[in-house]
N, C-alpha and C positions, 0 to 999 in steps of 0.2 A: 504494500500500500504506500503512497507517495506520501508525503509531507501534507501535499493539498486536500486527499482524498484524508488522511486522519484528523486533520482540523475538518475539515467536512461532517466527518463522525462526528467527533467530538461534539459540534453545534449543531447537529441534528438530535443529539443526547440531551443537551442540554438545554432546547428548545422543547422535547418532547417532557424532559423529568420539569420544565419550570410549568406549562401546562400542568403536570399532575399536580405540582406543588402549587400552584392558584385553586385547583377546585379542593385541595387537601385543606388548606385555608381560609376557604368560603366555609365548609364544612365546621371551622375550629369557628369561625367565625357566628355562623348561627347560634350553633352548641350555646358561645358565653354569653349571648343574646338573651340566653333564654337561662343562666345562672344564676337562679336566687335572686332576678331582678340588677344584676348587679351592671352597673354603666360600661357602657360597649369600651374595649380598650380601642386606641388607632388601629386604624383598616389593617388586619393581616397583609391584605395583597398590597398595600403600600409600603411597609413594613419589608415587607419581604423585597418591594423592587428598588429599596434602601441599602441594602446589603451591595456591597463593595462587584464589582463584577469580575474581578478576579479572582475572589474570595468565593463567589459562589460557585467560578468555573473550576477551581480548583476544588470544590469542595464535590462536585459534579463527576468531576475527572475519577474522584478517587473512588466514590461511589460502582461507576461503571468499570473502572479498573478490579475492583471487589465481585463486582458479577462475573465481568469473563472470568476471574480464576476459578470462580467457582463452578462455574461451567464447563469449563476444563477439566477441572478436577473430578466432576462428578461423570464425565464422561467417559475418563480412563479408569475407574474405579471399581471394584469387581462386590459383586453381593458379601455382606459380610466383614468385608475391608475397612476397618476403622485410619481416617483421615482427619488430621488436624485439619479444625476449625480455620475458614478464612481472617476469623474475627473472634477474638474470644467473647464466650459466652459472658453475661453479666453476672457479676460474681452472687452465689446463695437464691440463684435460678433452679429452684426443684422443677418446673414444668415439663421438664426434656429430658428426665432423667432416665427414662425407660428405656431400655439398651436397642429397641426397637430404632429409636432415632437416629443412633450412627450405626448402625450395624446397614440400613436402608440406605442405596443409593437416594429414593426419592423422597425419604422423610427427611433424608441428611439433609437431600437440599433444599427444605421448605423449614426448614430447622434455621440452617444456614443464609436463607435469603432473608429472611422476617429479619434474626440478627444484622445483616448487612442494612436493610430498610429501617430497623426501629435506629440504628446507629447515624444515618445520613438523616432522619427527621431531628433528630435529638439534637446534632448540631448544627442544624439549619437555625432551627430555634433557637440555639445558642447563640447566633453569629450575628441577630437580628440584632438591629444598633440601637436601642429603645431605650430612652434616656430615662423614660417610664418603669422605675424596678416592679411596681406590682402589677403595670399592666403585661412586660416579660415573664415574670410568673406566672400569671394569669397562661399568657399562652402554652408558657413551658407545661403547666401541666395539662392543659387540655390533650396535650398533646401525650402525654405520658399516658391519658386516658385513652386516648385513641390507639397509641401504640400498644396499650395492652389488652383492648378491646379486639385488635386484628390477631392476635397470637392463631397460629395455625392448629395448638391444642386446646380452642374454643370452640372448633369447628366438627362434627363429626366427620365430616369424609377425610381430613386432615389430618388425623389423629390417631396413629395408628394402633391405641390401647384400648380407642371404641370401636375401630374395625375390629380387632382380636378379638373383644369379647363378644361382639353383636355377633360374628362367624360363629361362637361356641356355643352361646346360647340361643342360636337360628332365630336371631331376631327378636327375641325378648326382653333381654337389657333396654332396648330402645322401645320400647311399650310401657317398660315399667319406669324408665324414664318420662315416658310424658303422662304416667300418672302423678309421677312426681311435682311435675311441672301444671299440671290444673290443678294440685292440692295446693300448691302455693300460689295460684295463683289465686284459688278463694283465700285463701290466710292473708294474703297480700306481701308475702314477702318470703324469701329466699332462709328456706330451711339451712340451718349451719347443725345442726345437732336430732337427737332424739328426744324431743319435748318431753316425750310417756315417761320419760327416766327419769324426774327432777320433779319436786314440786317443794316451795316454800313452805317450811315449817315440816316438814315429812322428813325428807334428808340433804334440804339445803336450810341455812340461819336456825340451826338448832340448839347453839349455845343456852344453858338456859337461863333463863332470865324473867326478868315481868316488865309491863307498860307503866309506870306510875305515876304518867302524865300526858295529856293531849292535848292539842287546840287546833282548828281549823287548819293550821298549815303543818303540823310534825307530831309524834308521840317521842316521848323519851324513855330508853329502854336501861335499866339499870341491871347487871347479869351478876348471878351470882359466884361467888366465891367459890373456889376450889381447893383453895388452900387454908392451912388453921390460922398462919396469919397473913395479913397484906399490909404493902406500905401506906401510910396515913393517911398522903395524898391521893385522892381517886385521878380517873383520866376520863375526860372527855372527848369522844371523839364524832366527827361533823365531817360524815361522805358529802360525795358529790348530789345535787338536788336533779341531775340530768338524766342519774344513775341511781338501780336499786341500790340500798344500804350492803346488800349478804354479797357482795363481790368481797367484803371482806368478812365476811362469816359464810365460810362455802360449805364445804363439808368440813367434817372433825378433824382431819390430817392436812386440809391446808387454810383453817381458820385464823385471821389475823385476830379477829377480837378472842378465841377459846387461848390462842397463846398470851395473848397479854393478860387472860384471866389466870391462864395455870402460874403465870410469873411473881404470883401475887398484888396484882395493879386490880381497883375497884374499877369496873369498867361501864361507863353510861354512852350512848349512843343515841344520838336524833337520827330519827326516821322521817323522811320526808314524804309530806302527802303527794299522791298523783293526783294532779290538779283537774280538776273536772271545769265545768262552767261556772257551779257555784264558787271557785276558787279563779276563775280568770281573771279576778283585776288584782291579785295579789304582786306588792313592787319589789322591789330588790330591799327596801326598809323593813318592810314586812319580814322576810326572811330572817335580815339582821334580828332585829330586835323580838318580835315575837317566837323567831325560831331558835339562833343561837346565845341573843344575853340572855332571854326567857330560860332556856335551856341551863347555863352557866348559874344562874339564880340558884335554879332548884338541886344544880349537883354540890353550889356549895352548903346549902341549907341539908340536904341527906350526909354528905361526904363527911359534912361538920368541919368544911377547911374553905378558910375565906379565899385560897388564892392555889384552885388545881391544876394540874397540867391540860393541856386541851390538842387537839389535834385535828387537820382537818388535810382531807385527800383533793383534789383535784379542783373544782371549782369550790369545793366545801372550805378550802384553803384560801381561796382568793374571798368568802366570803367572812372567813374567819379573821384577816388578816382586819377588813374593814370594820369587823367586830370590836375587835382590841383596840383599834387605833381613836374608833368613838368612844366606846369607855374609858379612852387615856384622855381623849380631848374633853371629857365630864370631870377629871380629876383620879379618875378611879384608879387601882393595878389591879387588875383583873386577874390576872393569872401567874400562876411560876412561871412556867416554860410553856415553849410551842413546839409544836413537830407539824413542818407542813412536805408531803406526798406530792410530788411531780403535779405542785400548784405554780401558779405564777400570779405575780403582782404587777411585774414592768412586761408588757407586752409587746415589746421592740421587734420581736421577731417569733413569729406565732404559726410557721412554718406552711402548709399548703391550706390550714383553714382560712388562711387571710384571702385568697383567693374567691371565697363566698361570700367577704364583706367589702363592702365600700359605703359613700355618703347616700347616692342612690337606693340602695338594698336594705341599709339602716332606716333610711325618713321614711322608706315605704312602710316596714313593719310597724316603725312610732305611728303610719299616718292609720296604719289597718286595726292595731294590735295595741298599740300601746299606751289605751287607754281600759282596755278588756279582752281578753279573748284567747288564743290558747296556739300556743308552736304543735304539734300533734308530734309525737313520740317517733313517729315513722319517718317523720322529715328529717329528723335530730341522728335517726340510726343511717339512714341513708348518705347522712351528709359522711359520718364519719365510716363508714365503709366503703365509701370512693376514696378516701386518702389511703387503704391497700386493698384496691379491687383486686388484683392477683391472689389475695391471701380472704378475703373481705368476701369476693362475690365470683369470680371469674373460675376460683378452686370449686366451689360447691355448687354450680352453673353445668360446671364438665361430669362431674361424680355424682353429682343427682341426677341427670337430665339426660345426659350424655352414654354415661355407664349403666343409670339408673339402680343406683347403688343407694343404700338407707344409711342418711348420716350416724355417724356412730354418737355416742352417749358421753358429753363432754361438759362438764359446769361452768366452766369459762364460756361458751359460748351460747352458755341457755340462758348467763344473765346478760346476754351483750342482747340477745333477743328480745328480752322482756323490758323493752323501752318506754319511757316516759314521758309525758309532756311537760311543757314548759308556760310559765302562763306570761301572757302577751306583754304587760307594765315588767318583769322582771325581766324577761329575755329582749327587751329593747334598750332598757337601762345598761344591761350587761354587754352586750354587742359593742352600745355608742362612749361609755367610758373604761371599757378595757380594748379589746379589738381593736376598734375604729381610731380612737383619741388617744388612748393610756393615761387615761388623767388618774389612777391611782398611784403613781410615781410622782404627782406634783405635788410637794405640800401645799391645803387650802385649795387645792382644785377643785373638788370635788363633796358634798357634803353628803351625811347620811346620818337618820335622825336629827337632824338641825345641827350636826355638827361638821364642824371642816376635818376631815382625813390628814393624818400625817403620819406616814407609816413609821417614820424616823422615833416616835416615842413609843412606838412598843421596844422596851429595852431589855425585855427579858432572856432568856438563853434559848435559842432557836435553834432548832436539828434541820435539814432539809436533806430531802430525798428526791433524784432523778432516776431516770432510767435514760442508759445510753443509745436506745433506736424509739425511743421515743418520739410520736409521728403527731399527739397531739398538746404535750406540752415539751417541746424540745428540751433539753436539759440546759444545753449553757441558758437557753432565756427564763430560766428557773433559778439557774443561779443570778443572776441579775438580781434575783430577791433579796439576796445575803445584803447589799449593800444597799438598802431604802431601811432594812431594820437597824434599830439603835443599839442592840445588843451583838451578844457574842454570841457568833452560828457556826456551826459544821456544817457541812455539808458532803451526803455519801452521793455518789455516783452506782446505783446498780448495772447490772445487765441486762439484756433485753428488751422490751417493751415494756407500756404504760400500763399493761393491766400482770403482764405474765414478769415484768420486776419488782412490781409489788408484791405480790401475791406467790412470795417464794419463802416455802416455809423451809426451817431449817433441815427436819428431818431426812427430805430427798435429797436433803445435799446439791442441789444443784447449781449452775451460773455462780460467780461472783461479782464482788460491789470492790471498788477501789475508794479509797483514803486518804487525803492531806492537811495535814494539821498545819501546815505552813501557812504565813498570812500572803495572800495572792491577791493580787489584781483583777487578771480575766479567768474568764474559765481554760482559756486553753494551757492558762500558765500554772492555773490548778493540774489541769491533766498531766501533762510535764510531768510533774512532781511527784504524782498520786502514786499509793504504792496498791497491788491488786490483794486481794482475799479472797481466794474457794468459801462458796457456800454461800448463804444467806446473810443478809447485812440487817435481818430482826436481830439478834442477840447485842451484835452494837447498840442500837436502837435501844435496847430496853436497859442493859447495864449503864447506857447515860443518862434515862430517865429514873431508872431504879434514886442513880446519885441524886436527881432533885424531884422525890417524892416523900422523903422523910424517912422517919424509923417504921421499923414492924409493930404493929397491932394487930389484937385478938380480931379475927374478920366479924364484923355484922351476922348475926343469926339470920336477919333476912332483909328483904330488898326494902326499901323506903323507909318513910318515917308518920306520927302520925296525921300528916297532913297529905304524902302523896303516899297512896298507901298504891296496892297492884287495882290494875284493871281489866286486866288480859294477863296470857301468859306472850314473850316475846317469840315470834316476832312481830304480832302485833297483826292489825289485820290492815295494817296502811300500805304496807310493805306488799300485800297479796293483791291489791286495787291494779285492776288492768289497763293498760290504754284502748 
C-alpha cells in the first residue's frame, strides 16, 4: 500500500469511527437529558469537535491499529490456543473469566474487541477539553454506563456460558429465565438475593433488646446486656435514615450492634421510620432534634450519664455531626466521644453521585417536594446501583434472566433491597446544603434548630472510619472531616466497600484496615505513612472507646427506667414498614 493509499485508510477510519462517535454522543447526550432533571452539560458533539485533530487522529490510529492485530491474530489462531490479550483486560474484571472466552477463537474476539472499544471510548472522553469538571464527569460516566451496558456477557447469543447451559438444558434455562424476568418485573425491581431466606426479627436484627421509646419519626431501641458487667458509659448509635437500621444487626456472627453488646458497651439504637404520607413534610430539623437530641435525652436519662458516646454510620453521621455542633452552639457538651462510619461533612468531592445533582435537579425537587411529599425508596436504590451496574445490576440481569439461575441467599443484599423513602422537606434540604453547596464546612453557614452550625466546637475525641473502594462516601472526602472537628480524631482506613468494610466482623478474619497515628495533612500523606492490619479494625474501635467509657459496672437487670419503660420487643415494628 503506498503512503497515499494509507493516509487514504487512515481518513476513511476516521471519518467512519467520528460518525459513530457523533451518534454515540447524541445517545450520551439524550441519556443526561433525561438525568434526574439534571441541566444538559455542552453539546457532546461540540465537545467532541473541540478535541485537538491530531489528538483524535492519533487517538483513531491506534484504535484501528488495535483491531487489525486482533484480527490477525484471531485469524492464525487455532481452537483452544490461549493468546495474549491485545489490551489488557481491566484489572478485578470477573465477567470473562470463564475459560470458555480465551480458549474460543470467537468469544476471544468479542472479549477482545469490547476491551479494545470500551478503551478508545474511555479516552475519547478523557481527551474532551471541558473546562466544565462536573459536566466531564457527567459525560465520563454516562459513558462508563454505556460501556458496561454493551458488555458482550449481557447478551445471550454472546455469551458463551448461556449458550452452554441453554444447549444442556435444551432450552430451559432461558424459560426459567424469563420467568424470572416477569416476576420482577411485577416486584419492580431486579432480584439480587433469595427474599424466602430472611425476614426481620426471625433471623435478621435479632439482638435482643426492647423499644422504650417512639415518636412519629424513630423508636429507640435499648439491647440488653450480655455480660455481668458493662462500662458506665452507654453508646448511642444513629444509622443511616436512607437505610434499614439491621445492616448493622445482620445475623448473630456478623452483628455490629451483638458485638458491641458482648464487649460490655450498653447499646441504644434509633430506628428510623419509613416515611409514608403522613410523614412527608418531615425536614432535616425534625430529624435532628426530634430524632437524634430526642434520642441522646432519653439514653442519658436510662444510661444515668450526662455525657455518652454516640455514633453515627453514613448519612446518620453527617446528621449526627449537625446534632453536636447545635447543642455546642446552645452551650451544651453533649457527649464524650464520637465514632463517625464512612460519613462525610465536607463534600468537596462526592464521587459519581455528584453527577445526579446540580442547581436545576435540586430547585426542581424544592419546587415539587420540598414542601411535602416523598423521594420513593426505589429511586434512592436505583440511583445507587448504577454507580456499580457491573456488580449492582448487569451481574444479576445475566444469572437470573440469562442462565435463569435462582439468586442464592445473601443478607447483605436482602437489606440493600429492602429500601426506603425519603421525605421531600429533608431530602431537599440534604441534597442543597451538603451535595450541591457544602455549606456544613462553613462556620455560621448554615442553621439548624435556630442555630448556626460550626463543626469546629464539637471538640470531643473522634474515631472515623472509611472504606478504601468506597463508591458512595469516598474515603479521602471522609477524611476531610478530621479537620472541620475541634478535637483529636483517628482515623482507620478499612478494606473494601461501604457496606462489606463495615460490616467485617472479626471472627472471619477477613480484609484489613491500615493505621496512622502520625499528624498529617492530606489523606494521601496519611496513606504514605499508614501501617496495614489483617483482620477486622472492630477491636481497634472498641479498645479506644472501651478507654473513654469509664469503669465497669454491675449491668442493669433490665432495659429502661420508670419513665421509658419497653413497648415492643426490638426490632421494633418501624424497622418491618415496607416501601
Amino acid at each position: 500500500m503506498t503512503p497515499e493509499q494509507s493516509q487514504a485508510a487512515v481518513e476513511g477510519w476516521v471519518d467512519a469511527s467520528q460518525r459513530f462517535m457523533h451518534g454515540f454522543f447524541e445517545q450520551i447526550g439524550r441519556a443526561q437529558d433525561g438525568l434526574n432533571g439534571a441541566t444538559p452539560f455542552p453539546s457532546p458533539l461540540a465537545a467532541l469537535a473541540s478535541i485537538e485533530q491530531e489528538k483524535m487522529l492519533a487517538l483513531h490510529r491506534e484504535h484501528m491499529t488495535q483491531h487489525a492485530q486482533l484480527w490477525a491474530s484471531m485469524a492464525q489462531r487455532k481452537m483452544g490456543e490461549a493468546v495474549e490479550p491485545i489490551v489488557p483486560p481491566p484489572p478485578g474484571d470477573r465477567r470473562f473469566s470463564s475459560p470458555e472466552w480465551s480458549n474460543s477463537p470467537v468469544f476471544d474476539y468479542l472479549r477482545q474487541a469490547y476491551w479494545i472499544n470500551a478503551q478508545f471510548l474511555s479516552a475519547v472522553t478523557e481527551a474532551l477539553p471541558l473546562t466544565d469538571r462536573v459536566a466531564k464527569n457527567r459525560i465520563q460516566f454516562l459513558t462508563r454506563q454505556y460501556i458496561d451496558a454493551m458488555a458482550p456477557t449481557n447478551f445471550a447469543a454472546t455469551n458463551p456460558d448461556v449458550v452452554q447451559k441453554a444447549i444442556e438444558t435444551k432450552g430451559e434455562s432461558l424459560a426459567k429465565g424469563l420467568q424470572n424476568l416477569i416476576a420482577d418485573t411485577e416486584k419492580g425491581r431486579i432480584s439480587m438475593t433469595d427474599d424466602s431466606a430472611f425476614e426481620v426479627g426471625r433471623n435478621l436484627a435479632i439482638t435482643p433488646g426492647s423499644v422504650i421509646f417512639e415518636n412519629e419519626l424513630m423508636q429507640l431501641i435499648q439491647y440488653r446486656p450480655t455480660t455481668e458487667k458493662v462500662c458506665r458509659k452507654p453508646l448511642l448509635i444513629v444509622p443511616p435514615c436512607i437505610n434499614k437500621f439491621y445492616i448493622l444487626d445482620l445475623q448473630p456472627e456478623n452483628s455490629f450492634v451483638r458485638y458491641a453488646v458482648e464487649q460490655g458497651m450498653t447499646v441504644f439504637l434509633v430506628s428510623w421510620r419509613n416515611p409514608k404520607a403522613e410523614q412527608a413534610g418531615l425536614s432535616w430539623d425534625d430529624y435532628v432534634g426530634e430524632g437524634i437530641l430526642e434520642a441522646l435525652s432519653i439514653v442519658r436519662e436510662v444510661g444515668k450519664d450526662s455525657k455518652p458516646n454516640v455514633l453515627g454510620f453514613c448519612v446518620g453521621g453527617t446528621l449526627l455531626a449537625a446534632a453536636l455542633a447545635s447543642a455546642k452552639a446552645r452551650g451544651e457538651d453533649p457527649v464524650e466521644s464520637v465514632t463517625f462510619l464512612t460519613a462525610m461533612m465536607d463534600f468537596s468531592d462526592t464521587g459519581d453521585i455528584s453527577c445526579f445533582i446540580d442547581e436545576t435537579s435540586v430547585a426542581a425537587r424544592e419546587a415539587t417536594i420540598g414542601k411535602g411529599g416523598l423521594v420513593p425508596g426505589r429511586d434512592l436504590m436505583n440511583v445507587f446501583s448504577s454507580l456499580r451496574p457491573n456488580d449492582l445490576v448487569w451481574n444479576y440481569v445475566v444469572d437470573n434472566y440469562l442462565k435463569g439461575n435462582k439468586p442464592s441467599a445473601f443478607d447483605i443484599l436482602y437489606w440493600n433491597s429492602d429500601s426506603t423513602n425519603l421525605s421531600g422537606p429533608f431530602a431537599a434540604w440534604y441534597l442543597r446544603n451538603t451535595y450541591l453547596e457544602n455549606n456544613l464546612r462553613v462556620p455560621g453557614k448554615v442553621k439548624v434548630l435556630g442555630e448556626p452550625l460550626d463543626l469546629g466546637r464539637i471538640d470531643c475525641p473522634a474515631y472515623f472510619v472509611a472504606t478504601r473502594e468506597d463508591h458512595i462516601v469516598p474515603w479521602r472526602t471522609s477524611f476531610l472531616g478530621r479537620r472541620l472537628l475541634g478535637g483529636e480524631s483517628v482515623f482507620v482506613l478499612g478494606a473494601s466497600g461501604h457496606v462489606a468494610g463495615v460490616i467485617n466482623p472479626p471472627a472471619k478474619n477477613k480484609r484489613s484496615y491500615w493505621t496512622n497515628a502520625l499528624p498529617t495533612a492530606t489523606a494521601d500523606e496519611w496513606l504514605d505513612g499508614a501501617v496495614e492490619h489483617r483482620g477486622s479494625w472492630w477491636p481497634n474501635w472498641i479498645d479506644w472507646l472501651k478507654a473513654r467509657s469509664g469503669e465497669l459496672i454491675t449491668a442493669p437487670a433490665k432495659v429502661g427506667n420508670r419513665r421509658f419503660k419497653e413497648i415492643e420487643p426490638a426490632p421494633g415494628r418501624y424497622v418491618k414498614e415496607r416501601s
